[in-house]
C-alpha positions as CSV (number, residue, x, y, z in Angstrom):
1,X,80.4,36.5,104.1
2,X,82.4,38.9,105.7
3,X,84.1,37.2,108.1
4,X,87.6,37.6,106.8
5,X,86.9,41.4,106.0
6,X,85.6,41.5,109.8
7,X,89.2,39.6,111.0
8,X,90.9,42.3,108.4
9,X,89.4,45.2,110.8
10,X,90.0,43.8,114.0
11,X,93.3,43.4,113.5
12,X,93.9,46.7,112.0
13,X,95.5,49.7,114.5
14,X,93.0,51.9,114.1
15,X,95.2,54.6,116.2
16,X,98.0,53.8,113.8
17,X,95.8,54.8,110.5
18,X,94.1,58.1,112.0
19,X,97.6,59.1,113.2
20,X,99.5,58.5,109.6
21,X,96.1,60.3,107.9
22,X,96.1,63.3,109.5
23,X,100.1,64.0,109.6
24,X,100.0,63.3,106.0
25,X,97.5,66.6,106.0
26,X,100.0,68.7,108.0
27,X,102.8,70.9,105.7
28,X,106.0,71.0,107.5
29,X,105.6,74.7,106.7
30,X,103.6,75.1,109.2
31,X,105.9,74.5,111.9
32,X,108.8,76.3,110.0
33,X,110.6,73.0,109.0
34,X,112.7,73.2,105.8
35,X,112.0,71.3,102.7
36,X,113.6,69.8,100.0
37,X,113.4,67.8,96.6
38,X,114.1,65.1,98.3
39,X,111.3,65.1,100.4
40,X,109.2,62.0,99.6
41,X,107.2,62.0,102.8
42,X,103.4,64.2,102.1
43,X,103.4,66.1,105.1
44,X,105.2,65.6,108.8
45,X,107.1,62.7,108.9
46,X,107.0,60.6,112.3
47,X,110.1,61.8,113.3
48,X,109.2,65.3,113.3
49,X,105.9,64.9,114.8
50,X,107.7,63.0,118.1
51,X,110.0,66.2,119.0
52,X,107.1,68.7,117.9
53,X,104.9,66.4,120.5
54,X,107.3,66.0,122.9
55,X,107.4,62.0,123.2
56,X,110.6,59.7,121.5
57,X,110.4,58.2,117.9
58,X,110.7,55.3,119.1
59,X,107.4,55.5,121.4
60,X,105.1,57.5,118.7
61,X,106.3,54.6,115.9
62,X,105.0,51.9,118.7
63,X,101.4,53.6,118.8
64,X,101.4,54.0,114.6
65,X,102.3,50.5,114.5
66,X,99.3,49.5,116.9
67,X,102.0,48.0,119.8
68,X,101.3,50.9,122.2
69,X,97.8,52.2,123.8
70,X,96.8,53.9,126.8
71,X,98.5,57.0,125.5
72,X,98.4,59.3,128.6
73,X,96.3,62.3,128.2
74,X,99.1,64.8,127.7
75,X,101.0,62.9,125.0
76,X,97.2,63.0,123.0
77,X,96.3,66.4,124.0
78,X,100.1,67.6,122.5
79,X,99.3,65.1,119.3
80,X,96.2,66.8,119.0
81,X,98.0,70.3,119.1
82,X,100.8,69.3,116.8
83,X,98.1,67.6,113.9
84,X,95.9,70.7,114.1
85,X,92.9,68.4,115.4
86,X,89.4,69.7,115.2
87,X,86.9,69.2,118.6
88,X,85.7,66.1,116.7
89,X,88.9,64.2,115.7
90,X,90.5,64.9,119.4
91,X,86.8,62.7,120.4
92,X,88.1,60.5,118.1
93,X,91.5,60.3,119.1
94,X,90.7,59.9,122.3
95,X,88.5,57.2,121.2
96,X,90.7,55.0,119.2
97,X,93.7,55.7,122.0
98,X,91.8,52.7,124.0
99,X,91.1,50.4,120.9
100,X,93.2,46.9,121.0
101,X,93.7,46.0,117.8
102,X,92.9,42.4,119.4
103,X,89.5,43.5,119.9
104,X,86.7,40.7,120.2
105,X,83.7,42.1,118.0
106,X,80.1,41.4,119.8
107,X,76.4,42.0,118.4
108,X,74.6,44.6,120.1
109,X,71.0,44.0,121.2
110,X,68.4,45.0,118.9
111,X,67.6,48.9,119.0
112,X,63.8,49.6,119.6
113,X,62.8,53.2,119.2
114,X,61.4,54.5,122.8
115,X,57.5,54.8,122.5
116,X,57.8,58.5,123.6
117,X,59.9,59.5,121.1
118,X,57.5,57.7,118.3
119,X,54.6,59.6,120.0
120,X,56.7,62.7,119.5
121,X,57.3,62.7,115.8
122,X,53.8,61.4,114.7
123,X,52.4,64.7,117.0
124,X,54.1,66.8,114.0
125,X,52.6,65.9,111.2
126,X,53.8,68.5,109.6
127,X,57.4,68.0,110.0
128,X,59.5,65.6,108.3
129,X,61.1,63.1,111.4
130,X,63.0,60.1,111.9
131,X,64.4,58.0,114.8
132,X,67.5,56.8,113.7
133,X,69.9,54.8,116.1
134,X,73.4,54.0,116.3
135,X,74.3,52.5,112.6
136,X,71.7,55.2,110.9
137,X,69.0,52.1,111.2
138,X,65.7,54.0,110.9
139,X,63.9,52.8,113.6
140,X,60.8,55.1,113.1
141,X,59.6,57.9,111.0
142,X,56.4,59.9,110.4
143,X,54.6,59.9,107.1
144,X,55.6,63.1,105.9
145,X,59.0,61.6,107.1
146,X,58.7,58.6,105.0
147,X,57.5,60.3,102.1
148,X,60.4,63.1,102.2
149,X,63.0,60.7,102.4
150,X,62.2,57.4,101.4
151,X,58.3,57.3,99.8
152,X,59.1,54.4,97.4
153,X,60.1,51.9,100.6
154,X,57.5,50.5,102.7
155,X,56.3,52.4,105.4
156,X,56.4,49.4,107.8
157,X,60.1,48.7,107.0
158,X,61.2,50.0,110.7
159,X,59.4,47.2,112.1
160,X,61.2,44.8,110.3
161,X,63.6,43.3,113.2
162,X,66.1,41.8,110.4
163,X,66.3,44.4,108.1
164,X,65.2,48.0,109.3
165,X,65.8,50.5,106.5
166,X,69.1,52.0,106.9
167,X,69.9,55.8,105.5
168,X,73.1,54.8,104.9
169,X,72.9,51.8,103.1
170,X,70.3,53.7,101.3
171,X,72.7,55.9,100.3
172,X,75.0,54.3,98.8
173,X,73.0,51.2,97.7
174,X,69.5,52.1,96.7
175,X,69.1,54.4,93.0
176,X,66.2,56.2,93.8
177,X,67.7,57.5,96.6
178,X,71.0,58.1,94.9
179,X,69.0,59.8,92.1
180,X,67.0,62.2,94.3
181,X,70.2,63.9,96.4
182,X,71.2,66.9,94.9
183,X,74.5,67.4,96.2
184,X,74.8,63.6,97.2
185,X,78.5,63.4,97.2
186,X,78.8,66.2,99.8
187,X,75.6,64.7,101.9
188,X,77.4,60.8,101.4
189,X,80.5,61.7,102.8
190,X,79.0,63.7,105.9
191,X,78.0,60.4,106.3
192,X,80.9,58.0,106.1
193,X,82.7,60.5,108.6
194,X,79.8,60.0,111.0
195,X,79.8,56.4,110.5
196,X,84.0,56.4,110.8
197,X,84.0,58.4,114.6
198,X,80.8,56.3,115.9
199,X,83.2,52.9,115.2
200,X,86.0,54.6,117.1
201,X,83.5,55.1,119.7
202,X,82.2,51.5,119.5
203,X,85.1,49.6,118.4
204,X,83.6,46.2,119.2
205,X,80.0,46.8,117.9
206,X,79.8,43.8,114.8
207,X,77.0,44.9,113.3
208,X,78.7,48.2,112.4
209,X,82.0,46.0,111.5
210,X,79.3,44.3,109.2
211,X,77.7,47.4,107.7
212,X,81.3,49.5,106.9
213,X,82.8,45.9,105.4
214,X,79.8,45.4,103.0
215,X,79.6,48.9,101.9
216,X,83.1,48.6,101.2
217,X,82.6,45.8,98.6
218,X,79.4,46.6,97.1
219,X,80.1,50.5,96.7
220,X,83.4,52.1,95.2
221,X,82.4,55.7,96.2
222,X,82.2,54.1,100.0
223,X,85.2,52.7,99.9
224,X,87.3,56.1,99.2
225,X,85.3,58.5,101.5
226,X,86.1,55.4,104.0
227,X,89.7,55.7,103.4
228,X,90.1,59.7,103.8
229,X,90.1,59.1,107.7
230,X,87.7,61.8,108.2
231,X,85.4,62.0,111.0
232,X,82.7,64.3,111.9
233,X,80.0,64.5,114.2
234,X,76.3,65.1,112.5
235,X,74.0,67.2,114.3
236,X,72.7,70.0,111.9
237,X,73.1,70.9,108.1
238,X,71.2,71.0,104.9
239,X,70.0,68.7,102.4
240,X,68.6,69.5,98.9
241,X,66.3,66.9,97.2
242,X,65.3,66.6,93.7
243,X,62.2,65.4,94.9
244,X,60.3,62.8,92.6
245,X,56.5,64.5,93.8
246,X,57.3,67.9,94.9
247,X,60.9,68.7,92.7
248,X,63.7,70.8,94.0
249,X,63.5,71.4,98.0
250,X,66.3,72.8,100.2
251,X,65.8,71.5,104.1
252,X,67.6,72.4,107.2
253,X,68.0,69.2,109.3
254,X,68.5,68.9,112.7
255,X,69.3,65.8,115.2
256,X,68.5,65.6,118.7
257,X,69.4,63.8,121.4
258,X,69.2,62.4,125.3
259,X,72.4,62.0,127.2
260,X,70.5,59.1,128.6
261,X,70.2,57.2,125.1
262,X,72.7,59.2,123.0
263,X,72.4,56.5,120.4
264,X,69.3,57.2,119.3
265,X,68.6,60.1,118.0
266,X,65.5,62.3,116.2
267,X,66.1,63.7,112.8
268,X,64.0,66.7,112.2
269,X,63.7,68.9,108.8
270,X,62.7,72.6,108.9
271,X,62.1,74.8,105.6
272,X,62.8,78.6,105.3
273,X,59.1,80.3,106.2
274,X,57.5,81.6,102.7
275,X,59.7,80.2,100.1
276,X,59.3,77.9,97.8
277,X,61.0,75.3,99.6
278,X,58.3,75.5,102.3
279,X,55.6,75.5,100.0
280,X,57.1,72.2,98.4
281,X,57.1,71.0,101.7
282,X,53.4,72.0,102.6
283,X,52.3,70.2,99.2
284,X,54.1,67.5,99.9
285,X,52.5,67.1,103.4
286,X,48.7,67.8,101.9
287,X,49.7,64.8,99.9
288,X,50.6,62.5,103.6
289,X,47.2,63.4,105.1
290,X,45.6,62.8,102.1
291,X,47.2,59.4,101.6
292,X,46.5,58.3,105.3
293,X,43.0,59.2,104.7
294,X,42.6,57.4,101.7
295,X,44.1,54.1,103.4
296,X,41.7,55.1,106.4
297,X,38.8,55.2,104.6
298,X,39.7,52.0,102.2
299,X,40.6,50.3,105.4
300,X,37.2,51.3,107.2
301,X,35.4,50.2,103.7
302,X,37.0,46.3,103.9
303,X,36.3,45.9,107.7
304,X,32.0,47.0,107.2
């Protein structure tokens, strides 16, 4: 269904698009460089980047147009400088600098949630956790977890091998969870730019080729915070819900991981002590236990 989508972003120079996004973002004012009414260029052109980097036209148009890589470290480190980079788009630069547009895209194996880390979030029953992995796949959560998040989806979904639950997909695709973001917009494209730096980190990874190109058909708001460039890593911020059982809650979130298994990380979400946002979040963990005792107890009725 996507194949020719797929072929599309193979082909394309990633290096060449991040470059031509972010000078477009830089006023020539900045470096003191005159301008006109005739100016039709929005921000440096690629002339002016090449002598404030250091490095011929001639060279800098070959790696916009995708014919160059294996930029040497200075001549990224002085692009960097010169497009007023941030920690995470130099990643990213670095990154896409070893792309080939030619690129062969591969499935990944399946991503299984390490039992330990499983064992870990259900030990918190009070705090909202997920194991998410590479493409935002949920691979596990805890029921206060489920219920925060995603309460009208089946618990079991993460062990669905075809079709884990994804948050982004969710996101974008699913109303309820649409409905229940307060400041969804802000939260969605947090997570496009997450989604953009981890496919310059795995440039070959089809699965997340597959995700991006059907998001970018199905969903129009996808499709623009896709094509602001942006990239940003996610490992803390806060979420506000309009919560269908427990109404408005503010969390802080959190996400955790090993250098051995960077891919997968765990999600947590933390209230402010004696606020209404933690007592929203104490109700709506009475209601958990008292679900999972429920389905105990029915369960323990059918098997006498």
């Amino acid at each position: 269904m996507f194949s020719r989508r797929l072929k599309a972003m193979a082909e394309t120079s990633e290096l060449g698009a991040f470059l031509k996004h972010r000078r477009a973002h830089v006023s020539p004012e900045h470096y003191n460089i005159p301008v006109n009414s005739n100016r039709r260029v929005k921000g440096l052109r690629r002339e002016e980047v090449a002598h404030l980097a250091g490095v011929s036209v001639a060279y800098y148009t070959r790696l916009e147009q995708g014919s160059s890589t294996n930029a040497s470290t200075q001549v990224l480190d002085a692009l960097a400088r010169i497009l007023l980079l941030d920690d995470d788009e130099r990643v990213h630069l670095r990154n896409l600098s070893h792309v080939s547009p030619s690129r062969r895209l591969r499935r990944p194996q399946a991503e299984v949630a390490p039992e330990y880390m499983v064992e870990l979030i259900n030990s918190m029953p009070d705090v909202p956790a997920l194991i998410l992995g590479r493409r935002n796949d949920i691979l596990a959560w805890n029921k206060l977890g489920h219920r925060l998040i995603a309460g009208h989806l089946d618990f079991d979904g993460p062990q669905n091998s075809k079709q884990k639950p994804s948050t982004t997909r969710m996101l974008f695709l699913d109303s309820q969870t649409k409905a229940q973001e307060a400041e969804w917009e802000h939260y969605a494209k947090t997570h496009v730019a997450y989604l953009r730096m981890i496919s310059g980190r795995y440039p070959d990874d089809a699965l997340l080729a597959e995700l991006i190109g059907e998001l970018t058909i199905h969903s129009p708001e996808f499709a623009r915070f896709w094509s602001s460039g942006n990239v940003q890593e996610c490992t803390a911020g806060t979420r506000m819900l309009e919560h269908p059982e427990v109404g408005q809650i503010t969390l802080n979130y959190q996400v955790l991981s090993q250098s051995s298994i960077p891919d997968i990380r765990i999600e947590f979400y933390t209230s402010v002590p004696n606020t209404p946002h933690s007592d929203a979040l104490a109700r709506l963990s009475r209601m958990a236990q008292e679900k999972e005792l429920d389905q105990s107890k029915f369960n323990s009725e059918t098997q006498a």
